[in-house]
C-alpha positions as CSV (number, residue, x, y, z in Angstrom):
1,X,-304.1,65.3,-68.5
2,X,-302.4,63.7,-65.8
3,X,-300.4,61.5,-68.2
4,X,-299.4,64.4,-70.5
5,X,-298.0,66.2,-67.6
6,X,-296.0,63.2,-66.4
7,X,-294.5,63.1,-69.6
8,X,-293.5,66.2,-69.3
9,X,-291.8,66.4,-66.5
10,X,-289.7,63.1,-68.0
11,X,-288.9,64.6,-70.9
12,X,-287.7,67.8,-68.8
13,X,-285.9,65.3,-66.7
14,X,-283.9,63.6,-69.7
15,X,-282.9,67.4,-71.2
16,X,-281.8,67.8,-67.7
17,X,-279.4,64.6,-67.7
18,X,-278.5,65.3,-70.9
19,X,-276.9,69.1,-70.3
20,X,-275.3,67.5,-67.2
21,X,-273.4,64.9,-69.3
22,X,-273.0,67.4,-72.0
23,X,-270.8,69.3,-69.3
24,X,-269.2,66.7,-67.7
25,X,-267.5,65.1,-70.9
26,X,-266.9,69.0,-72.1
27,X,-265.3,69.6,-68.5
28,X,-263.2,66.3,-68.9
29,X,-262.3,67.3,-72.6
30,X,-260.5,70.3,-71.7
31,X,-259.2,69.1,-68.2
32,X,-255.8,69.8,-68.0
33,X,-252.8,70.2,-65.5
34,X,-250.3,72.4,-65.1
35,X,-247.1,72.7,-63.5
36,X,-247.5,76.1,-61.3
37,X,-244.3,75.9,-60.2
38,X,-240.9,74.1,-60.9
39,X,-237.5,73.9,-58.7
40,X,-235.2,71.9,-59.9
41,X,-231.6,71.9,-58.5
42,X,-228.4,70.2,-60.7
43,X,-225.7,68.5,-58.8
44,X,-222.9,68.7,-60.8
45,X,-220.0,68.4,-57.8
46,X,-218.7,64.7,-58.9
47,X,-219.3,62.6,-61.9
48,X,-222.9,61.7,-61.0
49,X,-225.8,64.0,-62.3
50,X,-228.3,64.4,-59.7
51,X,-231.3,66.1,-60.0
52,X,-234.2,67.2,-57.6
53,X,-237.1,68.3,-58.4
54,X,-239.9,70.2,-56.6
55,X,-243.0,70.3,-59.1
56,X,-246.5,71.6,-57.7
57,X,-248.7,70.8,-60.4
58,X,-252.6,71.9,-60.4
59,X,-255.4,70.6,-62.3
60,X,-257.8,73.7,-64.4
61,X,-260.7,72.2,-63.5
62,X,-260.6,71.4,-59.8
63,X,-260.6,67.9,-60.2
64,X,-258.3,65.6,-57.9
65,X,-255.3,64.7,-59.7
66,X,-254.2,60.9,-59.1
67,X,-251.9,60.5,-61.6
68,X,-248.6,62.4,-62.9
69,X,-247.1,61.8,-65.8
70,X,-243.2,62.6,-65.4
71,X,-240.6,62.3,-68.6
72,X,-237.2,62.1,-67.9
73,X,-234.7,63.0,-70.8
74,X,-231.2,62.4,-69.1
75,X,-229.4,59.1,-70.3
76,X,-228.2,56.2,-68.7
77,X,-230.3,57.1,-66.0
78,X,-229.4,55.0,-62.9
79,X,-232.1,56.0,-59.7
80,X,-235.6,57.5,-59.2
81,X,-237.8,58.4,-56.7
82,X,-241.0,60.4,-55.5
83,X,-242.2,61.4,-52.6
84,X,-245.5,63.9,-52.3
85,X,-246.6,66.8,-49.7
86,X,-246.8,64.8,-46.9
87,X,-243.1,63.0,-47.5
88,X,-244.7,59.8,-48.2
89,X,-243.7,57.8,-50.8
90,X,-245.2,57.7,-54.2
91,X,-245.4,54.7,-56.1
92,X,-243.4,55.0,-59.2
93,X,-244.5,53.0,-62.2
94,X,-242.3,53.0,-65.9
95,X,-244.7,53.3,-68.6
96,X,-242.5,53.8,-71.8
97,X,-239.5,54.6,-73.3
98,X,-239.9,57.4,-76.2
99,X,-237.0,58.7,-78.8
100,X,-233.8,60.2,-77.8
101,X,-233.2,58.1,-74.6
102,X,-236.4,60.1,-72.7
103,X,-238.4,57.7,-70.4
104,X,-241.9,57.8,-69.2
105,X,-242.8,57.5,-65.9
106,X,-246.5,57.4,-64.1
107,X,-246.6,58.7,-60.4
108,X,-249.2,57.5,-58.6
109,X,-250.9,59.9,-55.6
110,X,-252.1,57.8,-52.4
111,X,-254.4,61.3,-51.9
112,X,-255.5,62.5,-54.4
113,X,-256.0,66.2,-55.2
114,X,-256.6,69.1,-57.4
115,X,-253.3,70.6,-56.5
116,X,-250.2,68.0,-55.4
117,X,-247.0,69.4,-54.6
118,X,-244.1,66.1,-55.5
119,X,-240.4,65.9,-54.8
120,X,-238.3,63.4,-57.2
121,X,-234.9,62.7,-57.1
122,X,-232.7,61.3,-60.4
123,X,-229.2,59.9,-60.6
124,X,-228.1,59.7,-64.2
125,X,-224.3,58.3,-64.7
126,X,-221.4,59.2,-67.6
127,X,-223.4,62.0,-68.6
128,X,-220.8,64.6,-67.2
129,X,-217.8,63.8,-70.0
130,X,-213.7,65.3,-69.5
131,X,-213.6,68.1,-72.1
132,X,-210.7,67.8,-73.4
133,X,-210.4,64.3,-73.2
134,X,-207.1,63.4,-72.9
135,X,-204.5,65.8,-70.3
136,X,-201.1,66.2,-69.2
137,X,-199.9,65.1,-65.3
138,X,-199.7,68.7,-64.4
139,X,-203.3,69.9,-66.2
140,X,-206.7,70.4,-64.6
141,X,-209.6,68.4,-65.4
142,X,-212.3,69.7,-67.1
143,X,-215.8,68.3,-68.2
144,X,-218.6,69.2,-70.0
145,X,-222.2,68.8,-69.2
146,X,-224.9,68.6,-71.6
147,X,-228.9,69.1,-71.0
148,X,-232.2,70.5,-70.7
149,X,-232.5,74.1,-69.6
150,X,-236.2,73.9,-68.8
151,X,-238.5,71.0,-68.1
152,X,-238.9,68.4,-70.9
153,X,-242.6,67.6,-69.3
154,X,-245.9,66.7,-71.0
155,X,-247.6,70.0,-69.2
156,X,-246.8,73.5,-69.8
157,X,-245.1,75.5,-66.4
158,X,-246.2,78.8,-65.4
159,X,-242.3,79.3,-63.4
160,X,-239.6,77.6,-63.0
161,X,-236.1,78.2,-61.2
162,X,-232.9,76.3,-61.8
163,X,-229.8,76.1,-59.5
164,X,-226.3,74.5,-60.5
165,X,-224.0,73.1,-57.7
166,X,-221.1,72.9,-59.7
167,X,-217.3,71.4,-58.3
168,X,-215.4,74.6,-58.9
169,X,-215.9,78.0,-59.2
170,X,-213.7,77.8,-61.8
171,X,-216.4,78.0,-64.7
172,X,-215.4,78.7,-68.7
173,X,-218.5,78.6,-70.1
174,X,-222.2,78.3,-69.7
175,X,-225.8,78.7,-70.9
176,X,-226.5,82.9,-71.4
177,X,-230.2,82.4,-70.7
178,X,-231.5,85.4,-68.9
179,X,-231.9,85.8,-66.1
180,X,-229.4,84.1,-64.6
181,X,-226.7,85.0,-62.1
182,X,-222.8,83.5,-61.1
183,X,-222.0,82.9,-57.1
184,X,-218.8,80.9,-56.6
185,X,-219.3,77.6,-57.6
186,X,-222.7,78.1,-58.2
187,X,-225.1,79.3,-60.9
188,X,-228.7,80.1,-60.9
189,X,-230.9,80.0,-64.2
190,X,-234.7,82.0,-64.0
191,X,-237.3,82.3,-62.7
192,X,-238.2,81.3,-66.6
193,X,-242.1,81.9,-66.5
194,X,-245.0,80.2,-69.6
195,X,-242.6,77.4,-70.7
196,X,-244.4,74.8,-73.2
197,X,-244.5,71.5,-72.5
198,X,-241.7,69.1,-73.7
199,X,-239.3,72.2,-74.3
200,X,-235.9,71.2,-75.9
201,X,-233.8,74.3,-74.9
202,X,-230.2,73.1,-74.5
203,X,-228.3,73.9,-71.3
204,X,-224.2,73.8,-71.4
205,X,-221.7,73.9,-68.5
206,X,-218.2,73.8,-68.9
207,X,-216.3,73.8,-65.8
208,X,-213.3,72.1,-63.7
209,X,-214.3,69.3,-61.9
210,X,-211.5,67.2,-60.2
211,X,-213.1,64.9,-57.8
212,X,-212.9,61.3,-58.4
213,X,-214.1,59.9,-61.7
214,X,-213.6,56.1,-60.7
215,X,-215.9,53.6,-62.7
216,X,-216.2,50.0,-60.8
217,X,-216.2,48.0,-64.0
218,X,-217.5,44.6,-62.6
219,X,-218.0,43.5,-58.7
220,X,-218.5,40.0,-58.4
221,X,-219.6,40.1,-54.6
222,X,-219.3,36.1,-53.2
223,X,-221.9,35.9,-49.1
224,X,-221.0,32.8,-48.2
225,X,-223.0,31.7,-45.1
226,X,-222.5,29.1,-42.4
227,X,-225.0,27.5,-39.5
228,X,-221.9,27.7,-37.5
229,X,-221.7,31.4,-36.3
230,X,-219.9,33.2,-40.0
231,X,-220.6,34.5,-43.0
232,X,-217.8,35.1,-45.1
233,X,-217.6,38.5,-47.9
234,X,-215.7,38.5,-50.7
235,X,-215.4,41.2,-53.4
236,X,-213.7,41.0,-56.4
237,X,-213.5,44.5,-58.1
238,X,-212.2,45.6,-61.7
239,X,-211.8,49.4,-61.4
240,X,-211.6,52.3,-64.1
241,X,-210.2,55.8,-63.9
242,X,-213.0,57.0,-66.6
243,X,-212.0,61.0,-66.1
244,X,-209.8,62.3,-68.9
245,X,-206.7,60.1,-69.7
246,X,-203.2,60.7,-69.1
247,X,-201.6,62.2,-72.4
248,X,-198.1,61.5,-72.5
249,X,-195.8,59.8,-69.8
250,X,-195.8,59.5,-66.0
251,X,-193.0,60.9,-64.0
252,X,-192.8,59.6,-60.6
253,X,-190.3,62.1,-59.7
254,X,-192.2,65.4,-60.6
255,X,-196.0,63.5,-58.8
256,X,-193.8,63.5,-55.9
257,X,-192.0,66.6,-56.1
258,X,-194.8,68.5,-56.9
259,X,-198.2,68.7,-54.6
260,X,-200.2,70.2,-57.9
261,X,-199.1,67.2,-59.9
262,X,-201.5,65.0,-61.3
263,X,-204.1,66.6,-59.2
264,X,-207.0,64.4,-61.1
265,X,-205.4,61.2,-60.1
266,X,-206.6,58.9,-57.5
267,X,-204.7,58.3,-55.2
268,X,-206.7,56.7,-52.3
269,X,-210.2,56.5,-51.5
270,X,-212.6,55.3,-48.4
271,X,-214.8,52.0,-48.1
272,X,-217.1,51.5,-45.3
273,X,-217.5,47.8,-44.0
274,X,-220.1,46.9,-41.8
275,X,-219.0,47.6,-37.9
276,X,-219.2,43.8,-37.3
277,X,-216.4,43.3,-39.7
278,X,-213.3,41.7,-38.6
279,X,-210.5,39.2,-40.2
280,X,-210.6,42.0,-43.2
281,X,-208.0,41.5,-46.0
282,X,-207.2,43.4,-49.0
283,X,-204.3,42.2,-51.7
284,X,-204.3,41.9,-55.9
285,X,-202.6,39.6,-58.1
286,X,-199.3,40.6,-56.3
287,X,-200.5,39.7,-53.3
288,X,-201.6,41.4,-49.8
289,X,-201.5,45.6,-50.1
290,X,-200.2,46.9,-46.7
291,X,-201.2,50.8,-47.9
292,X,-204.3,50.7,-46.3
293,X,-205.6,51.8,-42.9
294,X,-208.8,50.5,-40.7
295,X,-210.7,53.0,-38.4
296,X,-213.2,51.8,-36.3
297,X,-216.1,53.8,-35.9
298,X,-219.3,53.7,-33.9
299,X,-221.7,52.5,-36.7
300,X,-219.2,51.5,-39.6
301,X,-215.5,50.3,-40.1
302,X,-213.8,52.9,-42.3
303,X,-211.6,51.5,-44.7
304,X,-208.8,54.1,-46.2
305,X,-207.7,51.9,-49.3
306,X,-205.1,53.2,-51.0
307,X,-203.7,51.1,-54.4
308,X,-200.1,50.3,-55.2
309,X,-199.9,53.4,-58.2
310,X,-202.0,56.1,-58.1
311,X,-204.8,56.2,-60.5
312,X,-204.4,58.7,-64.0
313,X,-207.0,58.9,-66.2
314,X,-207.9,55.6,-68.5
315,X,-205.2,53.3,-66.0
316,X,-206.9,50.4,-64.4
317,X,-206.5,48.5,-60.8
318,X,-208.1,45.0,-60.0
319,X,-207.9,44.0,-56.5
320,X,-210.0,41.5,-53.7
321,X,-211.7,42.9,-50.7
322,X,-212.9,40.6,-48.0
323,X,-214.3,40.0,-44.4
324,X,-216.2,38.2,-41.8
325,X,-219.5,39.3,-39.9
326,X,-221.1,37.0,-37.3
327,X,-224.0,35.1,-38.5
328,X,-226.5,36.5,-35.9
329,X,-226.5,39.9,-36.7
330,X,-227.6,38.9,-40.4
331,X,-229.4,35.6,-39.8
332,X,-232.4,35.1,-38.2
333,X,-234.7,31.4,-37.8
334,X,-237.6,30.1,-36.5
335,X,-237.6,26.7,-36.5
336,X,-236.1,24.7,-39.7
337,X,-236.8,28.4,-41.8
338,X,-234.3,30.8,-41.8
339,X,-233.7,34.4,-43.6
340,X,-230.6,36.3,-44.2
341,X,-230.9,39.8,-44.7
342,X,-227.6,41.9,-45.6
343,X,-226.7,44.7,-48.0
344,X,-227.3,44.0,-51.9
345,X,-224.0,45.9,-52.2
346,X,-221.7,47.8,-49.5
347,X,-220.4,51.6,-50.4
348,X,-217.3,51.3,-52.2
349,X,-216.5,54.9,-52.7
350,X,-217.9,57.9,-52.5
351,X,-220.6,59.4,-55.6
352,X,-219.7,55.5,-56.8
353,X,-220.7,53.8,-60.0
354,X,-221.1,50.1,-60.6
355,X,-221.0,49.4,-64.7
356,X,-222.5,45.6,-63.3
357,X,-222.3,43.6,-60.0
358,X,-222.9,39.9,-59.5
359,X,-223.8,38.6,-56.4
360,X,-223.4,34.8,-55.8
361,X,-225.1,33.6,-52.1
362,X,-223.5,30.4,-51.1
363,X,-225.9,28.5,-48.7
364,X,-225.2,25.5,-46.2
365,X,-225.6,22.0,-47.5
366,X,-228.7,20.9,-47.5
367,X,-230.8,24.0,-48.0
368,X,-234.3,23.8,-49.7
369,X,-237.4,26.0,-50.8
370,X,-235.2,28.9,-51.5
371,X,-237.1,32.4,-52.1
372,X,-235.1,35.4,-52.9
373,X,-236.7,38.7,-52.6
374,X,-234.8,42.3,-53.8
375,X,-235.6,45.9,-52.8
376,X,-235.3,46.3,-57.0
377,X,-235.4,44.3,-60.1
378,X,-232.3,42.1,-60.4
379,X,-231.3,39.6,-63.3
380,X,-231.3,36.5,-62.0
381,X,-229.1,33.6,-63.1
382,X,-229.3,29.5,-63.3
383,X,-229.0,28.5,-59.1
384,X,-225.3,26.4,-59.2
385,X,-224.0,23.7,-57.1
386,X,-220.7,24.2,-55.4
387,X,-218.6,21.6,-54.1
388,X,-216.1,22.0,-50.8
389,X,-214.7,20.0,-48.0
390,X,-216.9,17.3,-46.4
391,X,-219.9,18.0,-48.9
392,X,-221.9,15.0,-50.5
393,X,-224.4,16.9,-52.5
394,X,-223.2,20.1,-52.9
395,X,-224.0,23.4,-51.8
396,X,-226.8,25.9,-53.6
397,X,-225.6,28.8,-55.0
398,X,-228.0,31.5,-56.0
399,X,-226.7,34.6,-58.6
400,X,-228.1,37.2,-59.8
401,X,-226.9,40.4,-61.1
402,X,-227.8,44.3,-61.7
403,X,-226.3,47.2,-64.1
404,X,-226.0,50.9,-63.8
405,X,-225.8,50.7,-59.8
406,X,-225.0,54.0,-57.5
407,X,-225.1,54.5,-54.0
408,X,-228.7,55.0,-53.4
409,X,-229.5,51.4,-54.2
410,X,-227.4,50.2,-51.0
411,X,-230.5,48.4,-49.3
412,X,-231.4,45.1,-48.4
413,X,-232.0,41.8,-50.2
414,X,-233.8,39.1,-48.2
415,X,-233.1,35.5,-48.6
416,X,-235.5,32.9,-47.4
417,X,-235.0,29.2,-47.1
418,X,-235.6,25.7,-44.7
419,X,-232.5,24.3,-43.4
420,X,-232.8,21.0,-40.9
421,X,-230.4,21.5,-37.9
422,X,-229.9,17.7,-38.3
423,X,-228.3,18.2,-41.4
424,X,-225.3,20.4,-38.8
425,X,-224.6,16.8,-37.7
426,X,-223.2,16.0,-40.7
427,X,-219.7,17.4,-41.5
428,X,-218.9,16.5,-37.6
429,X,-220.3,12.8,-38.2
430,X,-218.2,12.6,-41.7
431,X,-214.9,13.6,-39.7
432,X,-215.7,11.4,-36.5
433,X,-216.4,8.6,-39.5
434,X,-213.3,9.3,-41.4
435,X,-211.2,9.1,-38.3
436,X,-212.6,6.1,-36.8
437,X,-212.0,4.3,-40.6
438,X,-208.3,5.4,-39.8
439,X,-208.4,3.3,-36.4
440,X,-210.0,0.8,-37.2
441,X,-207.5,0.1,-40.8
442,X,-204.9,1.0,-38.3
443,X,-205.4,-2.0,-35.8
444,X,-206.5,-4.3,-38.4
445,X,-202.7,-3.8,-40.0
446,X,-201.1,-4.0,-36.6
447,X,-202.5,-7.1,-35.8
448,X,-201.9,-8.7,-39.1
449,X,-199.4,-11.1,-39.2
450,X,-197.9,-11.7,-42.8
451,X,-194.4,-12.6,-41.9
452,X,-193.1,-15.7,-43.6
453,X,-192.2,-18.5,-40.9
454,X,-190.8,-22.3,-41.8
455,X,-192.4,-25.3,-39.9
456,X,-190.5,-28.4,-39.5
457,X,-192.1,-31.8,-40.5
458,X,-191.2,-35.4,-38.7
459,X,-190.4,-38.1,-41.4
């Protein structure tokens, strides 16, 4: 009896377990999140698309959500970042890349939670295109943007809102999705409520946007760094006027006559330089290009460059930017190891876009273990020996290079290597060498005789 009953009270047990799995796989089955809410603002003002969105996503069945899965539809897509709640940052992870040129992304949550509110920023590049292509001196630029009116995400969204910072308020066209409502420059699409997920509605601006559409081509950006208190910047810059392109000829006379002329042209444009920065030069081909001015401000050096011919639509300009910074404020050492920690690139103009940089870091003489570390994925390229004044075995050279750049990947790179101050002795010991050769050859010949003299002999 005693048996049977234990029996069954396992077998009661077991059914127990059983219904409790039963419902936790049928729970997990039909898990699912949701984006409750979705603000997303379009910044359309300059040639760069950026995006912000403010998702707070909820999972059905209370449980915590540690991952989010985020798609992201826009070509050429240059930046991205996540931060959560509590403004910290959330670690972004690519996963795949899907048809169409759409991009999956996983967002990792430090706390995880049944509801997680998630900020992420996008800059996408040459997705805003001139429309018509090609204009006169005296016509306005206008563009033509092409995208997604709702959310292309894996969920479905209960709401979502959409606001358009646009250049201009002068606007031809644009979506007619209602609701929606016009305010200057301006417009503002929803609130859009039950959206499926991965919708593929098609949203269409048509505006004037005359602010700078300059393309750096290639930046081949040359740190040069000495033990003996300098490290030297070069840049050399190809540059593109990618807005529409100048149909028909150039007059001089009427772009000076007439303010409204060639009102899409470039005609000057800032670069900030480190506020260290001194011995600054700026010249082409041609040589040094006095139409520039230097401010100095409290954290920067402001840099007003202005090129020999102002810049239309399709024209080019190639020029080389340089300075000096003291080697203190960028090199630090402990010892025979040393790290230099400066700027990947500096800010060239503003809303800029880098097609590809190359950055060459020219060590002293002598340098070993060499570890380079970047705040983002680089291409890096064969290290190089380069050969100057006084060297024996050359110089290290370590390249590397990155496409699609924009202003928000202006951070640090960190260099790490050993250096023996011993090896400083060197170039000083070469020239005291060289220059007591010179002495030495010099009294040698002095004291040479090699005059030919006649000796008379006694029969």
């Amino acid at each position: 009896q005693y048996v049977s009953k234990r029996m069954k009270k396992m077998e009661i047990s077991r059914i127990i377990y059983c219904v409790a799995i039963t419902y936790l796989c049928f729970s997990a089955a039909n898990a699912e999140i949701i984006n409750k809410n979705v603000e997303r603002v379009l910044d359309l003002s300059s040639q760069l698309v950026k995006t912000t969105y403010k998702i707070t996503a909820e999972e059905t069945t209370g449980k915590p959500i540690k991952e989010y899965v985020f798609i992201v539809t826009e070509p050429n897509l240059s930046y991205i970042s996540a931060k959560d709640g509590l403004n910290k940052k959330v670690d972004i992870q690519k996963i795949r890349e899907g048809a169409g040129n759409t991009i999956s992304y996983k967002l990792t949550f430090s706390s995880p939670s049944s509801k997680q509110s998630v900020v992420i920023e996008t800059v996408s590049t040459k997705n805003i295109l001139p429309h018509p292509s090609e204009i006169r001196q005296n016509d306005k630029q206008l563009v033509k943007f092409v995208g997604k009116l709702y959310i292309h995400s894996k969920y479905s969204t209960s709401t979502q809102k959409t606001n358009v910072i646009l250049s201009s308020s002068n606007i031809l066209s644009h979506t007619q999705a209602k609701p929606f409502s016009v305010s200057s420059n301006k417009v503002f699409f929803g609130p859009y409520e039950n959206i499926g997920a991965q919708a593929e509605d098609e949203l269409v601006l048509h505006y004037e946007n005359q602010t700078p559409f300059l393309t750096v081509n290639t930046l081949e950006r040359t740190i040069e760094v000495s033990h003996w208190g300098n490290i030297a910047v070069k840049e050399a810059i190809q540059m593109t006027h990618s807005g529409a392109k100048l149909k028909g000829s150039f007059s001089r006379y009427d772009f000076q006559k007439d303010g409204r002329s060639g009102q899409s042209a470039v005609k000057s444009y800032k670069t900030y330089l480190p506020a260290s920065a001194n011995g600054v030069y700026y010249r082409d081909t041609n040589g040094n290009i006095s139409t520039s001015n230097m401010n100095l401000m409290r954290d920067f050096v402001d840099l007003d460059l202005r090129p020999r011919f102002p810049l239309f639509g399709g024209w080019k300009t190639q020029y080389t930017l340089g300075y000096n910074v003291p080697s203190y404020e960028y090199l630090y050492s402990s010892g025979n190891k040393y790290m230099l920690k400066m700027h990947l690139i500096d800010h060239i103009h503003d809303n800029m876009l880098i097609d590809e940089a190359v950055v060459n870091i020219i060590l002293p003489e002598g340098s070993t273990n060499i570890e380079l570390v970047t705040p983002y994925s680089v291409k890096r390229h064969q290290n190089d020996l380069m050969y100057t004044y006084l060297d024996t075995v050359g110089r290290p050279v370590i390249s590397f290079s990155k496409q699609n750049l924009v202003e928000n990947h202006i951070s640090d790179f960190t260099l790490k290597y050993s250096f023996s101050k011993v090896s400083l002795l060197q170039e000083p010991l070469l020239v005291i060498g060289f220059i007591y050769i010179i002495f030495l050859f010099t009294i040698v010949f002095l004291r040479l005789d090699l005059s030919i003299t006649s000796h008379s002999h006694k029969d």
